[in-house]
PDBQT receptor file of N, H, CA, C and O in Angstrom, charges set to zero:
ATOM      1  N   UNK A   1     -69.019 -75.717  61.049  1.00  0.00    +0.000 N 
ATOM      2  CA  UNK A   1     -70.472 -75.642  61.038  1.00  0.00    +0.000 C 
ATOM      3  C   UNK A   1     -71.080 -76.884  60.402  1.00  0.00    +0.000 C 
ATOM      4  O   UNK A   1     -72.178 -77.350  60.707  1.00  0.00    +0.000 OA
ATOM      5  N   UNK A   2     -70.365 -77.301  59.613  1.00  0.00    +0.000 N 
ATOM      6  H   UNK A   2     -69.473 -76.923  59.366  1.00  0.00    +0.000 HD
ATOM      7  CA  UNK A   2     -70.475 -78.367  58.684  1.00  0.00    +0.000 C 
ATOM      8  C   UNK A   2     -70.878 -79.922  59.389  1.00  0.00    +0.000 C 
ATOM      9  O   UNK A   2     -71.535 -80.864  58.947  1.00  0.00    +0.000 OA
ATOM     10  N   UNK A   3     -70.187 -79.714  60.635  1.00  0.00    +0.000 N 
ATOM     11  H   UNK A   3     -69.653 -78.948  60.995  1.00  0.00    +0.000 HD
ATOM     12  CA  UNK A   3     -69.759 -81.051  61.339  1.00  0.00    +0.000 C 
ATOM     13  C   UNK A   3     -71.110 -81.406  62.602  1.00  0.00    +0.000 C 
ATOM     14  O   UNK A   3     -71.773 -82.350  63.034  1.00  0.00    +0.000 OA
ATOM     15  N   UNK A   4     -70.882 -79.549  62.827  1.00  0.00    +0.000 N 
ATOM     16  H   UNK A   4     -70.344 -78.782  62.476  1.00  0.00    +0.000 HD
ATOM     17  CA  UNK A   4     -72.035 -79.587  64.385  1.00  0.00    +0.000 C 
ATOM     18  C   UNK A   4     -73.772 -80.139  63.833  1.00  0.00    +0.000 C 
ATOM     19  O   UNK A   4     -74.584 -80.635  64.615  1.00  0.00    +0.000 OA
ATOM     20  N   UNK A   5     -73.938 -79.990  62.893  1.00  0.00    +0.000 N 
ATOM     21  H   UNK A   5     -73.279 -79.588  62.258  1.00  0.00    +0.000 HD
ATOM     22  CA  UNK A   5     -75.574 -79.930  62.757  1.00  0.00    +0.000 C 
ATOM     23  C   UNK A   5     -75.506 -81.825  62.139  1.00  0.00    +0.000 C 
ATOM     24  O   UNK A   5     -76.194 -81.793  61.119  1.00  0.00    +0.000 OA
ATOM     25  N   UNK A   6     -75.115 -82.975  62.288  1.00  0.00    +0.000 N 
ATOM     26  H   UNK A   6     -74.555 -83.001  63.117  1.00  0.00    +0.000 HD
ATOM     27  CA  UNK A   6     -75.210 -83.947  61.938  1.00  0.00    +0.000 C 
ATOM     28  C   UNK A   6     -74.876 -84.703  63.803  1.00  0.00    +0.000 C 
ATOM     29  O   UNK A   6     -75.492 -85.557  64.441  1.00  0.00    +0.000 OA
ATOM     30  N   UNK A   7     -73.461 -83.757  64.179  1.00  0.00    +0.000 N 
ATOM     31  H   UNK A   7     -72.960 -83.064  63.660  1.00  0.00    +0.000 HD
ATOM     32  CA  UNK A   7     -73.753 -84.299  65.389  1.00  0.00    +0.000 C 
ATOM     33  C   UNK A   7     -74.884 -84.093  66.343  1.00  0.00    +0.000 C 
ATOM     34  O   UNK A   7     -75.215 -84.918  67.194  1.00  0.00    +0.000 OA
ATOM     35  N   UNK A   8     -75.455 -82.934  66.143  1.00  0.00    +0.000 N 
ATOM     36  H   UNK A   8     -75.187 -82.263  65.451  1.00  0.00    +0.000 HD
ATOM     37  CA  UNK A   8     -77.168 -82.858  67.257  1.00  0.00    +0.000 C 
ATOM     38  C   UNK A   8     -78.014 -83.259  65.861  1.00  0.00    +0.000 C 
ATOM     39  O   UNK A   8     -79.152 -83.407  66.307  1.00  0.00    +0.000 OA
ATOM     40  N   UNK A   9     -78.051 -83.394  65.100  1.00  0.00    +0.000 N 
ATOM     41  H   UNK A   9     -77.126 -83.273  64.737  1.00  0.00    +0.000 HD
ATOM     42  CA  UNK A   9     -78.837 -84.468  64.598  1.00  0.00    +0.000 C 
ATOM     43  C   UNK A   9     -78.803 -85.955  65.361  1.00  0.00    +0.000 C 
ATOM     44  O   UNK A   9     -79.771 -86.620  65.731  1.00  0.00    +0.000 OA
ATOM     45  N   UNK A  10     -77.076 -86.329  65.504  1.00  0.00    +0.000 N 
ATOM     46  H   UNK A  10     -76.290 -85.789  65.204  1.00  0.00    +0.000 HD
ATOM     47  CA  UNK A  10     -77.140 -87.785  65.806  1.00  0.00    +0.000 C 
ATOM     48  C   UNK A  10     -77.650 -87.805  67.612  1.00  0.00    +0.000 C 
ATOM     49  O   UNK A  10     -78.489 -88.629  67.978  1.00  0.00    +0.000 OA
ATOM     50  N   UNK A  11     -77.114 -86.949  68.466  1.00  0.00    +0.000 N 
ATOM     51  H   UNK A  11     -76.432 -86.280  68.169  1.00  0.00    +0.000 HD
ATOM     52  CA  UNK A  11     -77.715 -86.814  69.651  1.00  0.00    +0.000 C 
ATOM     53  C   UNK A  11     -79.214 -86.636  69.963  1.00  0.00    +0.000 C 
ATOM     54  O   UNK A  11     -79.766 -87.082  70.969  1.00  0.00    +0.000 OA
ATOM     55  N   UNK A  12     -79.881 -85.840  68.855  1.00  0.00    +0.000 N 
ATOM     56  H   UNK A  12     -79.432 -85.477  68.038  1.00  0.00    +0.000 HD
ATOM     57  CA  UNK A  12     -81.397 -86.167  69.398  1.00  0.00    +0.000 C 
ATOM     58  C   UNK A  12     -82.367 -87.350  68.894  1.00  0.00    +0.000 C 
ATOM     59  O   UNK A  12     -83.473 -87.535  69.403  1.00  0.00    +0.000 OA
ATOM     60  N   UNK A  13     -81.798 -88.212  67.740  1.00  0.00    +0.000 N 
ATOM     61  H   UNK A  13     -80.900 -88.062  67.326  1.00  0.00    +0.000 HD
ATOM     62  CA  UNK A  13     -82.014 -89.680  67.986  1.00  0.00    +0.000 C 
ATOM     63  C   UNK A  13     -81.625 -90.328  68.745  1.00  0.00    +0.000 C 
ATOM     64  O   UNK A  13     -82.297 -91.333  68.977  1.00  0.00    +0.000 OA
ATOM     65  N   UNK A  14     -80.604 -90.159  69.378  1.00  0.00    +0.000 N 
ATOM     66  H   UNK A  14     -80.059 -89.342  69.189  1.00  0.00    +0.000 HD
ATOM     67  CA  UNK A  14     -79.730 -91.014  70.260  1.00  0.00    +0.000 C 
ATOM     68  C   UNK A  14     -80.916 -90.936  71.418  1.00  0.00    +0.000 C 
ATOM     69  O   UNK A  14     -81.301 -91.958  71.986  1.00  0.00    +0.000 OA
ATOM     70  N   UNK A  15     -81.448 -89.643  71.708  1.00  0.00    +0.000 N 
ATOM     71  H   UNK A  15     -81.135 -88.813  71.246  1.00  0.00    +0.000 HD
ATOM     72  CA  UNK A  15     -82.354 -89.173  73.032  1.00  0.00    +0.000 C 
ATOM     73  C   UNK A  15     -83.311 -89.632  72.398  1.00  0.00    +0.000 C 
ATOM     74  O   UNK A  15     -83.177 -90.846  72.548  1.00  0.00    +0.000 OA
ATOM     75  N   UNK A  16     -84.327 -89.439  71.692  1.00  0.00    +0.000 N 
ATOM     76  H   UNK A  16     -84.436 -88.453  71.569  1.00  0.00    +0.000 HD
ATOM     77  CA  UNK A  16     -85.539 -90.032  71.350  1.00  0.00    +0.000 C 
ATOM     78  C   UNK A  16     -85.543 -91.549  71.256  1.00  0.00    +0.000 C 
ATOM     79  O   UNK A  16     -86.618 -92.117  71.451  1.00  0.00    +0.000 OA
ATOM     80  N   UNK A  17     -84.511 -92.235  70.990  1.00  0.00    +0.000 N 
ATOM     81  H   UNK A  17     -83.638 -91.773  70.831  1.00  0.00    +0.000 HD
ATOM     82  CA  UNK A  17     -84.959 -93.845  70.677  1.00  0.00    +0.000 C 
ATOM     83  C   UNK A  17     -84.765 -94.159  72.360  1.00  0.00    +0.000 C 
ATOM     84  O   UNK A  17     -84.948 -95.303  72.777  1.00  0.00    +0.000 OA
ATOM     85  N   UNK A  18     -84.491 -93.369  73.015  1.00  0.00    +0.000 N 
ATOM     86  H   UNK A  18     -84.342 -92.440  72.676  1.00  0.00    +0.000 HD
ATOM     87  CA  UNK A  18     -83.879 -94.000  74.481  1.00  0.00    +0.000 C 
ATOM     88  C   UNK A  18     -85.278 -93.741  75.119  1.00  0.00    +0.000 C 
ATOM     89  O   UNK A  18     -85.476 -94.631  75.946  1.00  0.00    +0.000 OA
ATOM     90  N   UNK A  19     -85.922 -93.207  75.083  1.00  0.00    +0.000 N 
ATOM     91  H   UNK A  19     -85.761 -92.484  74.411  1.00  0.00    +0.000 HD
ATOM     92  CA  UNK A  19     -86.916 -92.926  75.780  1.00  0.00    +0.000 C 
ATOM     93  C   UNK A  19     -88.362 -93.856  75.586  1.00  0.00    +0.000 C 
ATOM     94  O   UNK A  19     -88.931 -93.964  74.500  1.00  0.00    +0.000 OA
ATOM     95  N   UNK A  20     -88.791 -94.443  76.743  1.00  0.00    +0.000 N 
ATOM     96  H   UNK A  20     -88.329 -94.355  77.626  1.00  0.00    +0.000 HD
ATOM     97  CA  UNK A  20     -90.138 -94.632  76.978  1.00  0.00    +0.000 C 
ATOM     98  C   UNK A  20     -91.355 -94.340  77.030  1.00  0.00    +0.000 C 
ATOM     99  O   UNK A  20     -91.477 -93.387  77.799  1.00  0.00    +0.000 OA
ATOM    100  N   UNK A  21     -92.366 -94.672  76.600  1.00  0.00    +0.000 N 
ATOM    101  H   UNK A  21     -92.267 -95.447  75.975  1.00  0.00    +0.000 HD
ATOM    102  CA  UNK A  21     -93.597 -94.445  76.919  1.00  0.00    +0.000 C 
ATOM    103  C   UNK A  21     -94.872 -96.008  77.555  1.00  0.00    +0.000 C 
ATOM    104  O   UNK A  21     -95.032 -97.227  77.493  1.00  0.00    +0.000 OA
ATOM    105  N   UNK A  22     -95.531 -94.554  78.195  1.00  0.00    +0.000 N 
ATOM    106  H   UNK A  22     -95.401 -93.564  78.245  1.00  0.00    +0.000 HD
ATOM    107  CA  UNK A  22     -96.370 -95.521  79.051  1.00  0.00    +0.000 C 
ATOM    108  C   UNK A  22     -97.913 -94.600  78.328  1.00  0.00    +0.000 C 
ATOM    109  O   UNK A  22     -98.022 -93.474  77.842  1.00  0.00    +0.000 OA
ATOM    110  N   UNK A  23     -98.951 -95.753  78.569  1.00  0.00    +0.000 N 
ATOM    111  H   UNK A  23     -98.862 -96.667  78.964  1.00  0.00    +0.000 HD
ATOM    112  CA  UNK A  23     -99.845 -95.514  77.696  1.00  0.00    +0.000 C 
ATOM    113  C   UNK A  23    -100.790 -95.716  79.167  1.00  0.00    +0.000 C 
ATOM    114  O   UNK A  23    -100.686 -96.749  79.830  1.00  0.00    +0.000 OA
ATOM    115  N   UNK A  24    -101.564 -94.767  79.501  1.00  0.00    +0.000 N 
ATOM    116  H   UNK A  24    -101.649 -93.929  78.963  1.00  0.00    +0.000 HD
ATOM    117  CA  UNK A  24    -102.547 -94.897  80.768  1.00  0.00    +0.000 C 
ATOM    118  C   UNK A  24    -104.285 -94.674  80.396  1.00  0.00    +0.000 C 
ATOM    119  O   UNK A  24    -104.724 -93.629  79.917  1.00  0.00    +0.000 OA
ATOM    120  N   UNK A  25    -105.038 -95.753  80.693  1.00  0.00    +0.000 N 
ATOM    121  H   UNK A  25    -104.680 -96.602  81.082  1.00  0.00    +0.000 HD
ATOM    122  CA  UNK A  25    -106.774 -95.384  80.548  1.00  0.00    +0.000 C 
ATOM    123  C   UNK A  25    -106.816 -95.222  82.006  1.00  0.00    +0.000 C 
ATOM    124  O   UNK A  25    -106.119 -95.849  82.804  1.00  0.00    +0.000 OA
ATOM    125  N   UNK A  26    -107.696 -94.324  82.287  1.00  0.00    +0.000 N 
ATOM    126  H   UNK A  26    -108.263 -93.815  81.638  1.00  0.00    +0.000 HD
ATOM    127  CA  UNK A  26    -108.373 -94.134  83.409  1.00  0.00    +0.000 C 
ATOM    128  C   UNK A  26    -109.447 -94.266  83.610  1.00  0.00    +0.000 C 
ATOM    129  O   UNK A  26    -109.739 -94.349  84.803  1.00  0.00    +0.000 OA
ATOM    130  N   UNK A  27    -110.427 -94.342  82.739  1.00  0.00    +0.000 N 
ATOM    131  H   UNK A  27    -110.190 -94.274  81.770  1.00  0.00    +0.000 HD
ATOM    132  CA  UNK A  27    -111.987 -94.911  82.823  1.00  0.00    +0.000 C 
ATOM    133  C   UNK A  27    -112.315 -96.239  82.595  1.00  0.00    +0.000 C 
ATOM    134  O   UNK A  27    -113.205 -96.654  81.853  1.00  0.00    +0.000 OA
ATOM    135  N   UNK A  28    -111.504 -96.915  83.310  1.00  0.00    +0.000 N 
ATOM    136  H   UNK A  28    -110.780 -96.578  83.912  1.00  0.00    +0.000 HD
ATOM    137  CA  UNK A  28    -111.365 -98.629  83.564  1.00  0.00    +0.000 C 
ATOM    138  C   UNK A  28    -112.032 -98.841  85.065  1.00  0.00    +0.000 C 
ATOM    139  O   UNK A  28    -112.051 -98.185  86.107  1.00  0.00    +0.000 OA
ATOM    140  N   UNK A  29    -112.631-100.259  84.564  1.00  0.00    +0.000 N 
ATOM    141  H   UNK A  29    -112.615-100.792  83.717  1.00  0.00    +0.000 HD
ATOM    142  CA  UNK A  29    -113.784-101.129  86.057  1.00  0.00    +0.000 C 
ATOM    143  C   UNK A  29    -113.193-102.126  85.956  1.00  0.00    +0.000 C 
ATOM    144  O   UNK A  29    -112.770-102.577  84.891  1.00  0.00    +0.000 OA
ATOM    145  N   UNK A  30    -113.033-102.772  87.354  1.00  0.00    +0.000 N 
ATOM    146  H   UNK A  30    -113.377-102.405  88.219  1.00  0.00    +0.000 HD
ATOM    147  CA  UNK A  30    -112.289-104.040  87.103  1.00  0.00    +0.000 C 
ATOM    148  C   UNK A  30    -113.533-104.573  88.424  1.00  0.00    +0.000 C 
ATOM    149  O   UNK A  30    -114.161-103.933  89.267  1.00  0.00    +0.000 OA
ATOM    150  N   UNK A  31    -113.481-105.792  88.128  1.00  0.00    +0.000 N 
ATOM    151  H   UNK A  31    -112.971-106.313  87.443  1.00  0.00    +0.000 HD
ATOM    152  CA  UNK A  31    -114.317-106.512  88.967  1.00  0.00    +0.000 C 
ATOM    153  C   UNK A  31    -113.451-106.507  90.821  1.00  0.00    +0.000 C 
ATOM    154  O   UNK A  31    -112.223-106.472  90.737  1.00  0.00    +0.000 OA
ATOM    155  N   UNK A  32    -113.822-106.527  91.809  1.00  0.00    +0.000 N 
ATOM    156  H   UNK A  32    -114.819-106.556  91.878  1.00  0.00    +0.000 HD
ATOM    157  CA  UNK A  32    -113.246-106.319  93.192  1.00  0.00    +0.000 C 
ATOM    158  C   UNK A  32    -113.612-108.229  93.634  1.00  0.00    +0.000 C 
ATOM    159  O   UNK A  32    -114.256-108.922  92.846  1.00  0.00    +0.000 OA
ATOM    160  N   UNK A  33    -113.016-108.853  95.100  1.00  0.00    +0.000 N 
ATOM    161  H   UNK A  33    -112.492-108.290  95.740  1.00  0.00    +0.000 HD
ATOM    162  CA  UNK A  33    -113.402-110.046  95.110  1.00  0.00    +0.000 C 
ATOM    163  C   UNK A  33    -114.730-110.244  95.342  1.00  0.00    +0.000 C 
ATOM    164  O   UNK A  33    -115.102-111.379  95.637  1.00  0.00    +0.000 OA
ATOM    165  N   UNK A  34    -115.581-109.274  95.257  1.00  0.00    +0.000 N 
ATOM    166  H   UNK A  34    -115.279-108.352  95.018  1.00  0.00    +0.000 HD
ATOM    167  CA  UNK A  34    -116.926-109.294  95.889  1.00  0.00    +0.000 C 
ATOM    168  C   UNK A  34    -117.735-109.522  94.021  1.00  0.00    +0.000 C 
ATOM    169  O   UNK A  34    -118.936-109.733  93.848  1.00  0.00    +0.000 OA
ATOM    170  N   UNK A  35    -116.857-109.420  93.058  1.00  0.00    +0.000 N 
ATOM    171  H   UNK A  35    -115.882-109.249  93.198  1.00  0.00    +0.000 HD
ATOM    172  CA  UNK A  35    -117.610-109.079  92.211  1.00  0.00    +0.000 C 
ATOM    173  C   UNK A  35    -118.120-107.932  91.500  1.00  0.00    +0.000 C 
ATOM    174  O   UNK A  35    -118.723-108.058  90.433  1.00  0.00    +0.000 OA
ATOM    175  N   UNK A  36    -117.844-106.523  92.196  1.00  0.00    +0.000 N 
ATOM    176  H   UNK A  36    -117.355-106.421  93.063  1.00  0.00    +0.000 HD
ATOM    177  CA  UNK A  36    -118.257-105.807  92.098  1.00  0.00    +0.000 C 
ATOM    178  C   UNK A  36    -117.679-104.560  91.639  1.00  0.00    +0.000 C 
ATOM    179  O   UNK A  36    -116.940-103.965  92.424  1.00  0.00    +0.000 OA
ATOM    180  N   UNK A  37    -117.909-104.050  90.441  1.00  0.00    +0.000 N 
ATOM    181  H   UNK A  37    -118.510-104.534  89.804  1.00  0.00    +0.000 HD
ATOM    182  CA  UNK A  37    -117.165-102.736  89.881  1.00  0.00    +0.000 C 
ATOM    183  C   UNK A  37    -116.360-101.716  90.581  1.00  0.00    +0.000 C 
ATOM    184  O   UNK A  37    -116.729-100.912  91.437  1.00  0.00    +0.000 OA
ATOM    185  N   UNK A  38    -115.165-101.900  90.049  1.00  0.00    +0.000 N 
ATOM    186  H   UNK A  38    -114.866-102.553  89.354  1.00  0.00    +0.000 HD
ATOM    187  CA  UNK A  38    -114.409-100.467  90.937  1.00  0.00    +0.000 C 
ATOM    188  C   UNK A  38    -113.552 -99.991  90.076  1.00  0.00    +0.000 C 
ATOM    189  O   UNK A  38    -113.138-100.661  89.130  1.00  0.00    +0.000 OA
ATOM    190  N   UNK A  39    -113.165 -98.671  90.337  1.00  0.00    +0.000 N 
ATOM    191  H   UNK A  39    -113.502 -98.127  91.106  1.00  0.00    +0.000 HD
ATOM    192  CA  UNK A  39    -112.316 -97.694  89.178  1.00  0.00    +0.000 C 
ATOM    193  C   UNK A  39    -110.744 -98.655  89.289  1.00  0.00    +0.000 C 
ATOM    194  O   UNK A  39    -110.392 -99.535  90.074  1.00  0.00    +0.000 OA
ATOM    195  N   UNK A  40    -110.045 -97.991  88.089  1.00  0.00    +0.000 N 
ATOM    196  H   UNK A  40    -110.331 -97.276  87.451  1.00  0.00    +0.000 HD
ATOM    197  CA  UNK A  40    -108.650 -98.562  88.150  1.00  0.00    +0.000 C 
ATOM    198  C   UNK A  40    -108.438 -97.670  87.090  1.00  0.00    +0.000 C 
ATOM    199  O   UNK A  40    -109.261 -96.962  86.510  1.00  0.00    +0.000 OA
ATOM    200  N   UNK A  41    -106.677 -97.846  86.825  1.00  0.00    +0.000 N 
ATOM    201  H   UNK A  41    -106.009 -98.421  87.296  1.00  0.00    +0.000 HD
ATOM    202  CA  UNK A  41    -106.402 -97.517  85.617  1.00  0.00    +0.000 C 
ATOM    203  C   UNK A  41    -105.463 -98.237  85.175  1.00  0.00    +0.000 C 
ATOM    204  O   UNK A  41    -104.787 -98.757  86.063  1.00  0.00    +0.000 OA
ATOM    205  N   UNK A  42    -105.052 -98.552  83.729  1.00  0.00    +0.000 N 
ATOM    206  H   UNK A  42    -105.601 -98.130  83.008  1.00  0.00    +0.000 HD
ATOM    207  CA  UNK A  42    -104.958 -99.713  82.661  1.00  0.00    +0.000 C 
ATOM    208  C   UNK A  42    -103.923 -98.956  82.056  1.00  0.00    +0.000 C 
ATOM    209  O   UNK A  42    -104.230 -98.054  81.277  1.00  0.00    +0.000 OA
ATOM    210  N   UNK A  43    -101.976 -99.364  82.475  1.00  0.00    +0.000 N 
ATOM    211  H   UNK A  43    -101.726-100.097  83.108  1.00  0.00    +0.000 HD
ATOM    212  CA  UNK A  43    -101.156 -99.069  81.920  1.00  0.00    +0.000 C 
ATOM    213  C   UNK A  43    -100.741-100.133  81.045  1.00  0.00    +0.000 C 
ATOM    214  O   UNK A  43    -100.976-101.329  81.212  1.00  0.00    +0.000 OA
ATOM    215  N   UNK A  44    -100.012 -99.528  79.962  1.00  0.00    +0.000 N 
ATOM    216  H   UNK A  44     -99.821 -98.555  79.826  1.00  0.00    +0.000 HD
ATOM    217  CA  UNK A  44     -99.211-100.482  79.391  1.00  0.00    +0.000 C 
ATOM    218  C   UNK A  44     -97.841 -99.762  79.018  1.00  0.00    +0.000 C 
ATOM    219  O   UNK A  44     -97.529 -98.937  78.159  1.00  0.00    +0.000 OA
ATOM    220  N   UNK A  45     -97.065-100.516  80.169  1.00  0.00    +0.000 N 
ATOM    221  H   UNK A  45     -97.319-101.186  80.867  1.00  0.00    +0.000 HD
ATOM    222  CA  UNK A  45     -95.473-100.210  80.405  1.00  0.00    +0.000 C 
ATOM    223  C   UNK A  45     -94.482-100.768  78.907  1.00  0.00    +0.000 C 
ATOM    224  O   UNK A  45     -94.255-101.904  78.489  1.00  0.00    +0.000 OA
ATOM    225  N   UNK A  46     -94.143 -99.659  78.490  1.00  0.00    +0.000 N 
ATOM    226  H   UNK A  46     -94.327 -98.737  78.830  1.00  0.00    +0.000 HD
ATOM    227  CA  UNK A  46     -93.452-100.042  77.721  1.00  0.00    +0.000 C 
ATOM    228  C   UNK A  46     -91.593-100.089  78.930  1.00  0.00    +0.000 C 
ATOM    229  O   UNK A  46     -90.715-100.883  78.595  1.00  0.00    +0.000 OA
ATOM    230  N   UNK A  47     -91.442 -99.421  79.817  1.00  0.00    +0.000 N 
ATOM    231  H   UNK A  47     -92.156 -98.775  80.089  1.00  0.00    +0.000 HD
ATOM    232  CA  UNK A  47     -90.269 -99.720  81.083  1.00  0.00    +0.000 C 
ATOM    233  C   UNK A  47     -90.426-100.758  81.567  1.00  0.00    +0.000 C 
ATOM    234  O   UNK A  47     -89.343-101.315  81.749  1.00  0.00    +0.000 OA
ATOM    235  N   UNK A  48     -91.541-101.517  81.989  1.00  0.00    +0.000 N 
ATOM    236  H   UNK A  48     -92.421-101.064  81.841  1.00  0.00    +0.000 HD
ATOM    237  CA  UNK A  48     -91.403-102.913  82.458  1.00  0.00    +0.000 C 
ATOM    238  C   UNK A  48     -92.295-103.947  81.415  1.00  0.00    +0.000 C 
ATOM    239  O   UNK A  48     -92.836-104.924  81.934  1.00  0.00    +0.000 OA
ATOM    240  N   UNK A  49     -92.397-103.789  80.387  1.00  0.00    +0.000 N 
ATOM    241  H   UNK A  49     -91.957-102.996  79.965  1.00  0.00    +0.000 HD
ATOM    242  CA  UNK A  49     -92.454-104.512  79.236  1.00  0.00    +0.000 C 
ATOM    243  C   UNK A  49     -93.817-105.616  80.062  1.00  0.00    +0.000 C 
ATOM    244  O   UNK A  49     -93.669-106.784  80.420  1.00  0.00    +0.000 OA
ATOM    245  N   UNK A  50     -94.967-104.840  80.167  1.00  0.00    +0.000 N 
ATOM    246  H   UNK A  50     -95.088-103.891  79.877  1.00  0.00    +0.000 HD
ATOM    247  CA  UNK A  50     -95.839-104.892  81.233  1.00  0.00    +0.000 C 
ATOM    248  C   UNK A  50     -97.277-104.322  81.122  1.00  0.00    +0.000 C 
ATOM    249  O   UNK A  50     -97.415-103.100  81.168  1.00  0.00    +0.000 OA
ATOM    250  N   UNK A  51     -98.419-105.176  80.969  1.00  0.00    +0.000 N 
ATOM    251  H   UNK A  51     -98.307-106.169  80.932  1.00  0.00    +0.000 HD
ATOM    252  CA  UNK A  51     -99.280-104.275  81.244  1.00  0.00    +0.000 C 
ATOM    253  C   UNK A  51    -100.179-104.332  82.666  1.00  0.00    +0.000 C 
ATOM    254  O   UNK A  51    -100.897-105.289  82.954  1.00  0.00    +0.000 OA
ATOM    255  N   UNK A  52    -100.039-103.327  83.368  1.00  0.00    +0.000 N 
ATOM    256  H   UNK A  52     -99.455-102.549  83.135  1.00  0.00    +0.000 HD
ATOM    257  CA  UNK A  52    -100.611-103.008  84.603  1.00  0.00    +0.000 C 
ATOM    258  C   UNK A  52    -101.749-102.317  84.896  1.00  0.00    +0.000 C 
ATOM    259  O   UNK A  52    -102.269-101.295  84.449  1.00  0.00    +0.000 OA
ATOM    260  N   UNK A  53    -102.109-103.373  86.041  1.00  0.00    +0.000 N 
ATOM    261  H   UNK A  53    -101.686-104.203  86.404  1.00  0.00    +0.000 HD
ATOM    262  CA  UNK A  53    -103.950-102.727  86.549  1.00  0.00    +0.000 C 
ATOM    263  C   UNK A  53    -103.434-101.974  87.848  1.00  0.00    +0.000 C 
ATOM    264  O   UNK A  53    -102.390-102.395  88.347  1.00  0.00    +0.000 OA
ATOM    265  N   UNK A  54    -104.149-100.777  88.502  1.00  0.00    +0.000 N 
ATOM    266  H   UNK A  54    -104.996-100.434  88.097  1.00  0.00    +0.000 HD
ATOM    267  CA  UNK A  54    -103.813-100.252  89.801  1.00  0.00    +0.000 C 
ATOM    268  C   UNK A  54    -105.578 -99.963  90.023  1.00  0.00    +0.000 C 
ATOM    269  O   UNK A  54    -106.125 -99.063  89.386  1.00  0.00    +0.000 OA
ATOM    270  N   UNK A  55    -106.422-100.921  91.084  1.00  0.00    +0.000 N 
ATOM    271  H   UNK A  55    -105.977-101.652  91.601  1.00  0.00    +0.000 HD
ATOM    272  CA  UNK A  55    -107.316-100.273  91.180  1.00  0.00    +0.000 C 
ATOM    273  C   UNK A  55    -107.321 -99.079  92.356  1.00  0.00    +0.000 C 
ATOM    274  O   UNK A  55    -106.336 -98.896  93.072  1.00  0.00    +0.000 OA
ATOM    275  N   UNK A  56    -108.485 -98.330  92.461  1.00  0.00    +0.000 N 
ATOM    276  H   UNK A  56    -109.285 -98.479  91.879  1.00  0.00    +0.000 HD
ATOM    277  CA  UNK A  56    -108.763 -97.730  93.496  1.00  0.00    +0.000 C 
ATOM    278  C   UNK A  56    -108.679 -98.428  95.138  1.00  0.00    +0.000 C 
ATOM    279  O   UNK A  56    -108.208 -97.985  96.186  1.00  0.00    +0.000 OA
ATOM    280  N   UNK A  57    -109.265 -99.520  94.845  1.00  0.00    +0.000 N 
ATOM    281  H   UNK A  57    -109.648 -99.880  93.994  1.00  0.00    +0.000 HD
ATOM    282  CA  UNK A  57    -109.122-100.590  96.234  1.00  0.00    +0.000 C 
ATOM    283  C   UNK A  57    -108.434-101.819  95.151  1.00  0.00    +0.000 C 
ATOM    284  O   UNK A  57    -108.418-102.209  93.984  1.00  0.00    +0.000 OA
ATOM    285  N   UNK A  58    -107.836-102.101  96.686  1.00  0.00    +0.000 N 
ATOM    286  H   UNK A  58    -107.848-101.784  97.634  1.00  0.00    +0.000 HD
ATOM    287  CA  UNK A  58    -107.036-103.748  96.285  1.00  0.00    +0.000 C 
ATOM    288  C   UNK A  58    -105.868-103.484  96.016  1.00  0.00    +0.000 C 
ATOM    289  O   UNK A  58    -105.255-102.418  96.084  1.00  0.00    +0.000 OA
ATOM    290  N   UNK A  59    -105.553-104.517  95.693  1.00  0.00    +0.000 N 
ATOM    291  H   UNK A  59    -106.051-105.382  95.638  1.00  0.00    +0.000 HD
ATOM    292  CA  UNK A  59    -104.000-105.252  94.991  1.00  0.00    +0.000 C 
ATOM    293  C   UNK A  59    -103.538-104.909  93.349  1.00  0.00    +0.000 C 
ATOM    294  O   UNK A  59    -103.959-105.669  92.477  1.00  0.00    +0.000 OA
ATOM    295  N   UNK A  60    -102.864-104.013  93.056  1.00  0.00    +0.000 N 
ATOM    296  H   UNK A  60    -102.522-103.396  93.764  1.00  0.00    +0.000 HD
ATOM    297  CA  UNK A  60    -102.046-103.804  91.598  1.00  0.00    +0.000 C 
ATOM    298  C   UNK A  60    -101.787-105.167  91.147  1.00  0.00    +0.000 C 
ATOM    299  O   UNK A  60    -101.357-106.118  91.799  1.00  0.00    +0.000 OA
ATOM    300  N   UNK A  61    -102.128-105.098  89.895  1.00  0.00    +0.000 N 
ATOM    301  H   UNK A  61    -102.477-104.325  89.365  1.00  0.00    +0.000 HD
ATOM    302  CA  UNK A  61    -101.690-106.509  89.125  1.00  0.00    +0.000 C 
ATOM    303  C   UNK A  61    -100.722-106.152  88.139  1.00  0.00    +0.000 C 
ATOM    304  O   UNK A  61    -100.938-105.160  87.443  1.00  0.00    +0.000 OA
ATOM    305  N   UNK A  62     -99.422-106.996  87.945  1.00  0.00    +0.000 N 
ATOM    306  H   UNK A  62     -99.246-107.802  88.510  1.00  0.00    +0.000 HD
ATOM    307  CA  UNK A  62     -98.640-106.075  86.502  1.00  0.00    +0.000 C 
ATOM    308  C   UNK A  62     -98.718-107.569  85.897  1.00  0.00    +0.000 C 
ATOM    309  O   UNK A  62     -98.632-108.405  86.796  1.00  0.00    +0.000 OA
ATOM    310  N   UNK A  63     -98.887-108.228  84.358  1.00  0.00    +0.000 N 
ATOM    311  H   UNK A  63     -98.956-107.549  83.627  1.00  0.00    +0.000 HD
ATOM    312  CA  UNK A  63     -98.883-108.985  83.795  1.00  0.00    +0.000 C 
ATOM    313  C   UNK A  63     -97.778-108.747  82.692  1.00  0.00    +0.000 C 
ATOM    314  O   UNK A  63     -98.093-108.156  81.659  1.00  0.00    +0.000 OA
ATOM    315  N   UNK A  64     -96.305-109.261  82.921  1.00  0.00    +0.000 N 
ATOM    316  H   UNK A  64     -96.050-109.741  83.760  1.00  0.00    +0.000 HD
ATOM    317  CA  UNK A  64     -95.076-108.876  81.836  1.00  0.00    +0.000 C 
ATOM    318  C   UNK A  64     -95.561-109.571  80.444  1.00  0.00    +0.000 C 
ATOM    319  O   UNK A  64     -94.869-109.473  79.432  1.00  0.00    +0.000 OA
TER     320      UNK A  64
């Protein structure tokens, strides 16, 4: 009993440091080529060490 509770101690750090997060705004405007306001949303990839625009119209931008 002694042994098991240090090893799932060491397994659920092992699982928590492995894991990612991504951080998402959704009430983001990004200018379109016209100039003109359009929705998007504003990740920042901690998986591609990245922060990324996806608007509603257009072209995704990821900046590593």
């Amino acid at each position: 009993m002694k042994i098991i509770i240090p090893v799932l101690l060491a397994i659920l750090l092992a699982v928590t440091l492995g894991l990612t997060w991504e951080t998402s705004f959704r009430r983001v405007a990004v200018p379109d080529s016209k100039g003109r306001q359009t929705k998007a949303i504003l990740t920042l990839s901690d998986d591609h060490k990245a922060i990324e625009v996806h608007p509603s119209k257009g072209v995704s931008v990821s900046i590593p």
